[in-house]
C-alpha positions in Angstrom: -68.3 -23.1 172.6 -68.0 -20.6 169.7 -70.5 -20.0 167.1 -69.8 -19.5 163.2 -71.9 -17.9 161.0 -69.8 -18.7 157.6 -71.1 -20.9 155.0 -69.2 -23.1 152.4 -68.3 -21.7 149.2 -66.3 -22.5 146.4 -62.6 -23.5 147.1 -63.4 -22.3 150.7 -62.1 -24.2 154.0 -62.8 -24.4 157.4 -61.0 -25.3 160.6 -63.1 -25.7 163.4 -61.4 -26.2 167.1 -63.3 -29.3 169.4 -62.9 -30.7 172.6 -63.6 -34.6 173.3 -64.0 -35.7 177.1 -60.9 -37.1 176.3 -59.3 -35.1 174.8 -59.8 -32.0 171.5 -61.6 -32.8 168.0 -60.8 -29.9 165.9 -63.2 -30.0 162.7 -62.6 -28.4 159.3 -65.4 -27.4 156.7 -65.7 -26.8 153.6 -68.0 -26.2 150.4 -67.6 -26.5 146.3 -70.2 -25.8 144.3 -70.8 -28.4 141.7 -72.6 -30.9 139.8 -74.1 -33.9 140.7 -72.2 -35.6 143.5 -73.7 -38.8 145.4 -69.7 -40.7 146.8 -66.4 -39.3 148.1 -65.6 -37.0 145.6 -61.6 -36.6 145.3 -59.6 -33.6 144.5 -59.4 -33.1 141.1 -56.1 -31.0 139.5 -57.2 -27.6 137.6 -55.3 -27.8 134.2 -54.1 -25.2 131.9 -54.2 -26.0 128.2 -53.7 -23.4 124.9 -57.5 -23.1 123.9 -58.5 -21.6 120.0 -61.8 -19.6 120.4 -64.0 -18.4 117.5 -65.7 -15.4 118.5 -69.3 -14.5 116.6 -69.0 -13.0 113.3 -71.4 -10.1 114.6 -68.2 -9.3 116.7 -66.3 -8.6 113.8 -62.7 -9.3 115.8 -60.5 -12.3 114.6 -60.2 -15.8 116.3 -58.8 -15.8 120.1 -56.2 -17.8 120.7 -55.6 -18.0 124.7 -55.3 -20.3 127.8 -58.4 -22.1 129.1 -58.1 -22.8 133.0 -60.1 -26.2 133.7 -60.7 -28.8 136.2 -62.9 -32.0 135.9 -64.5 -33.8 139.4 -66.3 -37.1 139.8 -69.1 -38.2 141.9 -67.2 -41.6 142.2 -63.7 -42.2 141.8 -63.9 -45.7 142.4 -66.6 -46.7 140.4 -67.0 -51.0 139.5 -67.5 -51.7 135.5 -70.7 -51.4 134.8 -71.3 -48.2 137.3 -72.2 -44.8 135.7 -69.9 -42.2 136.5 -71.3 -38.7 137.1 -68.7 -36.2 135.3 -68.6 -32.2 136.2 -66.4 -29.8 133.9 -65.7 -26.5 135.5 -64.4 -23.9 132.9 -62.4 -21.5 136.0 -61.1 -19.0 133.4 -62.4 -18.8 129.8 -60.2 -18.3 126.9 -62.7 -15.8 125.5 -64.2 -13.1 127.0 -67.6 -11.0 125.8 -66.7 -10.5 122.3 -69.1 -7.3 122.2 -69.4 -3.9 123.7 -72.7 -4.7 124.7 -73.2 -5.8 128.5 -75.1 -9.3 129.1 -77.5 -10.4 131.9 -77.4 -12.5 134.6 -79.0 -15.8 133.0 -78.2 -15.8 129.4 -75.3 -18.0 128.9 -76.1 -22.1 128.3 -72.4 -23.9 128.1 -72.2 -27.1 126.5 -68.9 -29.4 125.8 -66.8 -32.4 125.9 -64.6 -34.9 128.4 -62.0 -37.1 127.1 -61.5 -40.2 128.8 -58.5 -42.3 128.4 -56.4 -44.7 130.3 -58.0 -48.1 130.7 -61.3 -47.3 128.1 -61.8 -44.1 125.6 -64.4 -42.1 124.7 -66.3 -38.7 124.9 -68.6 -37.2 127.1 -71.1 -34.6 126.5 -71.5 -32.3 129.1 -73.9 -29.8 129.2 -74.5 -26.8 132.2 -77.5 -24.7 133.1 -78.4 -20.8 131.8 -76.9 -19.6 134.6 -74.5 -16.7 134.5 -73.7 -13.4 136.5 -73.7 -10.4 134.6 -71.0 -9.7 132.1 -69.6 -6.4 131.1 -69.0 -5.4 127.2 -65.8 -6.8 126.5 -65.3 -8.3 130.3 -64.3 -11.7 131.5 -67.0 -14.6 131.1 -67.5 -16.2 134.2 -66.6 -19.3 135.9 -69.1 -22.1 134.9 -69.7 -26.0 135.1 -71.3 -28.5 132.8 -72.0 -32.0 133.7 -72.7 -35.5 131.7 -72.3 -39.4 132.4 -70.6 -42.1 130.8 -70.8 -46.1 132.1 -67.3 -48.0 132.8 -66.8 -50.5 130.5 -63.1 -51.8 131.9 -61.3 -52.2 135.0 -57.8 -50.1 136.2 -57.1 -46.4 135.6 -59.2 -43.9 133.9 -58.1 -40.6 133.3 -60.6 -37.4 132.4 -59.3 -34.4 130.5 -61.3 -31.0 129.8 -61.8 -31.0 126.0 -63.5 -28.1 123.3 -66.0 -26.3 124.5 -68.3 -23.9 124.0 -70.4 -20.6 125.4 -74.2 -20.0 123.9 -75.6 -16.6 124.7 -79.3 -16.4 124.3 -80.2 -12.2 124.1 -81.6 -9.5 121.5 -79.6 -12.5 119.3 -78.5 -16.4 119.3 -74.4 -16.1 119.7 -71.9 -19.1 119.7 -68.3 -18.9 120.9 -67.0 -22.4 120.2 -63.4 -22.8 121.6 -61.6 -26.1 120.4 -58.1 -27.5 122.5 -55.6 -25.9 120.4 -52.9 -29.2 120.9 -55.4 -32.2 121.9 -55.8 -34.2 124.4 -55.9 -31.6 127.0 -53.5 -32.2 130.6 -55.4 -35.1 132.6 -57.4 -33.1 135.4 -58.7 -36.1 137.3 -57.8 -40.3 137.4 -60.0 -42.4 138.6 -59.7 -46.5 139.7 -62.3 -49.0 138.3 -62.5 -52.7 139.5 -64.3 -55.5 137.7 -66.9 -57.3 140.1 -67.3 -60.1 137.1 -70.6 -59.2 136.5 -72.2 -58.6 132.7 -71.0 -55.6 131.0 -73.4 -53.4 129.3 -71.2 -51.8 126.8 -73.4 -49.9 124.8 -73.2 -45.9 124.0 -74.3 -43.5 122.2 -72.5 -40.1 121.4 -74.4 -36.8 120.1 -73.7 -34.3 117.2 -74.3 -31.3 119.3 -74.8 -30.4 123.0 -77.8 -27.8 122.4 -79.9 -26.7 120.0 -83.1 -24.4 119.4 -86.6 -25.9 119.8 -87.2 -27.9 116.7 -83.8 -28.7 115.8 -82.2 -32.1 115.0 -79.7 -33.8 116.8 -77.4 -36.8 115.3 -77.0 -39.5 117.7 -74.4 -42.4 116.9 -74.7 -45.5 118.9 -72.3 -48.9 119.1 -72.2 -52.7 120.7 -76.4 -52.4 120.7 -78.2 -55.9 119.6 -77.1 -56.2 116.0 -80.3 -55.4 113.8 -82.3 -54.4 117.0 -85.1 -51.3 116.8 -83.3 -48.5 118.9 -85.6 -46.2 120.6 -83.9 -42.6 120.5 -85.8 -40.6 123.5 -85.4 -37.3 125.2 -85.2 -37.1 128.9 -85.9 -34.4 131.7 -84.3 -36.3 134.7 -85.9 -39.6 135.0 -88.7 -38.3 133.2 -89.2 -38.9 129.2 -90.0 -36.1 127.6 -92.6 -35.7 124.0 -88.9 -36.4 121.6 -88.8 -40.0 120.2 -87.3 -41.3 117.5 -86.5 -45.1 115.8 -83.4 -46.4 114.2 -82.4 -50.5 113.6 -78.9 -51.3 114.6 -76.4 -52.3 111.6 -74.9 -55.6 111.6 -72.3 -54.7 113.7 -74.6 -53.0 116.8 -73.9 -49.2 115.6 -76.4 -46.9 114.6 -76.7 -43.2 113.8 -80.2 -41.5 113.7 -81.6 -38.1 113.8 -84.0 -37.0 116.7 -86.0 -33.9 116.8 -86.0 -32.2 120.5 -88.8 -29.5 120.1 -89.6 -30.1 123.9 -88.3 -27.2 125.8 -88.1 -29.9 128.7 -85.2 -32.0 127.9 -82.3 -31.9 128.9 -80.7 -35.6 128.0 -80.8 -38.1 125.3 -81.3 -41.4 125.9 -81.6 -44.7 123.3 -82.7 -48.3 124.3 -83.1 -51.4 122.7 -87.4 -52.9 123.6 -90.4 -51.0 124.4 -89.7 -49.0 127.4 -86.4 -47.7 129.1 -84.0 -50.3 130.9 -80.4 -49.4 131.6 -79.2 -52.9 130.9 -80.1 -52.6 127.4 -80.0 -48.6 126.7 -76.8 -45.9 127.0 -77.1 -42.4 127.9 -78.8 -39.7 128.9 -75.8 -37.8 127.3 -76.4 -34.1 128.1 -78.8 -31.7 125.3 -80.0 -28.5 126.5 -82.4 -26.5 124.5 -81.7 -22.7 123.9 -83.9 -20.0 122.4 -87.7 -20.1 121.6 -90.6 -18.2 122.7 -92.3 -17.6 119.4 -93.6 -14.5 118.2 -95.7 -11.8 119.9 -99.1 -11.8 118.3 -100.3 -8.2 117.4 -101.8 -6.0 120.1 -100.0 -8.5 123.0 -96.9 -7.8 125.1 -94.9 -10.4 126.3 -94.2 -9.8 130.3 -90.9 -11.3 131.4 -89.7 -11.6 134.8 -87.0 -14.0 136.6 -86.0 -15.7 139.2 -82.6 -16.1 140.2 -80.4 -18.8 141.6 -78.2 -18.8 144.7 -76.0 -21.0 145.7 -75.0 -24.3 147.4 -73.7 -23.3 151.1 -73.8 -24.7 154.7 -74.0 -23.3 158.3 -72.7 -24.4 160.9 -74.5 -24.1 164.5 -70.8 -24.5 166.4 -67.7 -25.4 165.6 -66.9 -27.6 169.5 -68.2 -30.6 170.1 -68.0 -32.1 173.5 -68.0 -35.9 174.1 -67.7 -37.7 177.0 -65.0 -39.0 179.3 -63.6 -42.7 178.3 -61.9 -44.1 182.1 -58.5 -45.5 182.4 -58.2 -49.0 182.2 -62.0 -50.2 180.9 -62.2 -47.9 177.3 -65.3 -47.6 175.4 -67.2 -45.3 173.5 -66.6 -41.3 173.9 -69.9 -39.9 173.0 -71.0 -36.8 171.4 -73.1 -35.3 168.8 -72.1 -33.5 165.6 -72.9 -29.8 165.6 -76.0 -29.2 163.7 -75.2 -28.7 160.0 -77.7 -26.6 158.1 -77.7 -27.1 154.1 -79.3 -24.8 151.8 -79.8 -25.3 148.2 -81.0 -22.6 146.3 -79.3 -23.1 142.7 -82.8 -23.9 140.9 -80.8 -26.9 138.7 -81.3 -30.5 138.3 -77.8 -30.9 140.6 -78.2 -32.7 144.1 -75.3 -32.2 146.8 -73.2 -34.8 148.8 -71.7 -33.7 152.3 -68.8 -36.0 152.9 -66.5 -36.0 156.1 -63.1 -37.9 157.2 -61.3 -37.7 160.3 -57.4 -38.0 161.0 -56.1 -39.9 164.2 -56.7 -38.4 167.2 -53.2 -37.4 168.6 -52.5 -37.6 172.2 -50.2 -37.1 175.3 -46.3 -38.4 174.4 -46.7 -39.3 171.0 -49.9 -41.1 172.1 -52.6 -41.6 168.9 -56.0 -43.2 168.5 -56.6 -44.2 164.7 -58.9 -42.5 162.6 -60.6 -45.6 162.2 -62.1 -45.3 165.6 -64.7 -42.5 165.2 -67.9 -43.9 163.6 -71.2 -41.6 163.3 -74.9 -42.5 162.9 -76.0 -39.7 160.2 -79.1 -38.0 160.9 -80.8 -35.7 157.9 -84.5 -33.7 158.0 -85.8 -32.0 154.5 -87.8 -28.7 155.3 -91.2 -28.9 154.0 -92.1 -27.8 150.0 -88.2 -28.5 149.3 -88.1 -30.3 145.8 -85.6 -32.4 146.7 -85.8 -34.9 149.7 -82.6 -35.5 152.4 -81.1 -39.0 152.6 -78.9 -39.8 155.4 -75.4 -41.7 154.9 -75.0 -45.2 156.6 -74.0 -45.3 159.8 -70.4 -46.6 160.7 -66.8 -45.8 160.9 -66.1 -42.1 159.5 -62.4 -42.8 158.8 -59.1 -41.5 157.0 -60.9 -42.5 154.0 -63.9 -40.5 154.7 -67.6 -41.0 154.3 -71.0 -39.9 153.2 -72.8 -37.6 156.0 -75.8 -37.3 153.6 -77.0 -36.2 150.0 -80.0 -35.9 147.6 -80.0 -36.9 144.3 -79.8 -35.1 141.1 -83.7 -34.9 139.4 -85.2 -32.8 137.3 -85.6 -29.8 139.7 -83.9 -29.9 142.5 -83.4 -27.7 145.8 -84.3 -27.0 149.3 -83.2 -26.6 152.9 -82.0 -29.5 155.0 -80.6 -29.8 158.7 -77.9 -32.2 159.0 -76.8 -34.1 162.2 -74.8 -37.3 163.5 -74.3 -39.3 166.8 -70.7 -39.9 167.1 -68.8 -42.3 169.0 -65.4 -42.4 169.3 -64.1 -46.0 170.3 -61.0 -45.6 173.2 -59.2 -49.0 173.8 -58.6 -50.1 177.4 -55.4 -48.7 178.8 -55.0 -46.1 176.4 -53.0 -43.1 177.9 -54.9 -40.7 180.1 -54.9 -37.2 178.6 -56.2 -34.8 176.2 -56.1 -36.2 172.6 -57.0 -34.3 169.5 -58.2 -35.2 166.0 -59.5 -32.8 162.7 -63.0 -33.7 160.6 -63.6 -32.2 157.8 -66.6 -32.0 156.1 -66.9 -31.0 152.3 -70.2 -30.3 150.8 -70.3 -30.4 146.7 
């Protein structure tokens, strides 16, 4: 058996070399870090599109006009009308770079922007990331960075997602924008995704916002359509499930739209919800669309000093406690279940964000003696998953059946308020031989993908 120490990372895979009792399961890993992901999550396309960025006046250098390296995911690319889709943008390589001479912190750098969706229903979605950053030289390269949102299906077939304007808020000595717009829009479709209709009632309503962020105390517009034609529309602000202090009314027009104003002064949200009645119910509300609030602290009375310390977040990585799993021999002539359990799978979330994690796996057909194969579809797991104690957020396991071609859910927590933790994953397998199969040595590859 050998041991390995690496964790996932970004982009990062794994092969892993197994042995069955009848035969070899060779096992590949792998980790990206990124938003909120509960479902199979496909592989999205990174796009490159002409990108016109305005840099802060402060700067004193002229617009930028570069190429912005993007790539949007999904926590469910085969979502049924009505679902809510989880969206994550992922900015790879800015357009921009640190307009000033001045070197910025870890920490200081709140991205907001927008996803075009097309195909089979069109409209907008505000995505919004944490303050989270790695420190950036004067004049160097912003960093890699991902902003998430939601938007609800509203119609069946092929919906495509394309990385739209964006834009980089820096929050130190000074409050600095650097919008960048899609010089020639729409941007190149990053991901496509399949929606079916499963007949049910369509809640159709939405609601876009007038801006991503804003200080504490500042206005947002939010536009709504298809709500209850002259229905009171409660405009709310959200921290995860949570409603936060900001609240605002609006009626509906004649024809179900709307457009208010809602003050966010509570440093808490970080969505923006509205609903028609007297308490939040997703059959009769849109959103939250993604608002983060920058900036704030007030002043520093006289004779006090304001004491600032942080703490700073890591990343979204597994270990592995083997990479060869041995399962038991199958006879000749009677079949049955190989047996065997998945080497133990620790996860460790220590981003500090409102993101859960999904760790997915799929196995190809096990390929044997002369062109010999058991399908894919044979190997079926009972998921297993413990949550270390004072974690915020708590371990679900995935069902228990076949793992697949098509892959399945090993286990995931959810996206919340505050999320984070460590969490030791395992799984009974079984691997299902027919009677008569070949005798032999057969070999199959699982991979797991944590996101």
């Amino acid at each position: 058996m050998r041991r390995s120490g690496a964790r996932g990372r970004p982009g990062h895979r794994r092969r892993w070399a197994a042995a069955l009792g009848v035969g070899a399961l060779v096992v590949a890993g792998g980790g990206v870090l990124a938003g909120p992901a509960q479902a199979t999550v496909t592989a999205s396309v990174p796009v490159d599109f002409p990108t016109h960025c305005i840099p802060p006046a402060i700067a004193g250098i002229p617009p930028i006009d570069g190429t912005t390296k993007a790539s949007i995911t999904v926590d469910n690319a085969a979502p049924k009308v009505g679902d809510t889709v989880t969206v994550t943008y992922t900015v790879v390589e800015a357009a921009a770079s640190n307009p000033v001479d001045l070197a910025l912190p870890a920490d200081i750098m709140t991205p907001t922007g927008k996803v075009t969706v097309g195909g089979a229903q069109s409209t907008s979605v505000t995505v919004a990331g944490p303050k989270k950053n790695d420190p950036v030289p004067g004049k160097g390269t912003f960093p890699s960075f991902s902003m998430t949102g939601t938007f609800t299906v509203t119609a069946p077939g092929s919906i495509t997602l394309s990385p739209g304007d964006y834009n980089i808020h820096t929050s130190y000595i000074m409050e600095l924008d650097t919008p960048c717009t899609v010089t020639d829009p729409p941007a190149p479709v990053s991901e496509t995704i399949i929606a079916t209709d499963d007949g049910g009632q369509v809640n159709e309503r939405a609601i876009q916002l007038g801006a991503a962020s804003g200080k504490a105390g500042d206005e947002v517009t939010v536009t709504g359509s298809k709500f209850t034609p002259g229905a009171d529309v409660t405009l709310a602000g959200r921290a995860g499930d949570t409603r936060t202090a900001d609240t605002a009314t609006v009626k509906a027009d004649g024809s179900g739209g709307f457009s208010g104003r809602l003050t966010v002064s509570d440093p808490a949200t970080t969505g923006i919800v509205a609903y028609e009645g007297g308490a939040w119910d997703p059959a009769k509300g849109a959103g939250p669309q993604a608002y983060t609030v920058t900036g704030g602290g007030g002043e520093i009375p006289d004779g006090s000093q304001r004491l600032n310390t942080s703490i700073e977040a890591g990343t979204l990585s597994m270990l592995q406690a083997g990479d060869t799993v041995e399962m038991s021999a199958v006879d000749f002539g009677r079949g049955g279940a190989s047996r065997g359990s998945l080497q133990t799978v620790t996860v460790e979330d220590f981003r500090g964000g409102p993101a859960g994690w999904s760790l997915t796996g799929k196995v190809t057909d096990f390929q044997g003696p002369g062109g010999a194969t058991i399908g894919a579809s044979a190997l079926g797991w009972t998921p297993v998953c413990a949550t270390k104690p004072g974690s915020p957020s708590t371990c679900a396991a995935g069902s228990a059946g076949p793992v697949g071609s098509a892959g399945a859910t090993l286990a995931s927590t959810p996206n919340g308020t505050f999320t984070g933790g460590e969490f030791t994953v395992d799984a009974r397998l079984a691997l299902n031989v027919p009677a008569y199969t070949a005798p032999g040595a057969y070999s199959g590859v699982l991979t797991l993908t944590l996101t």
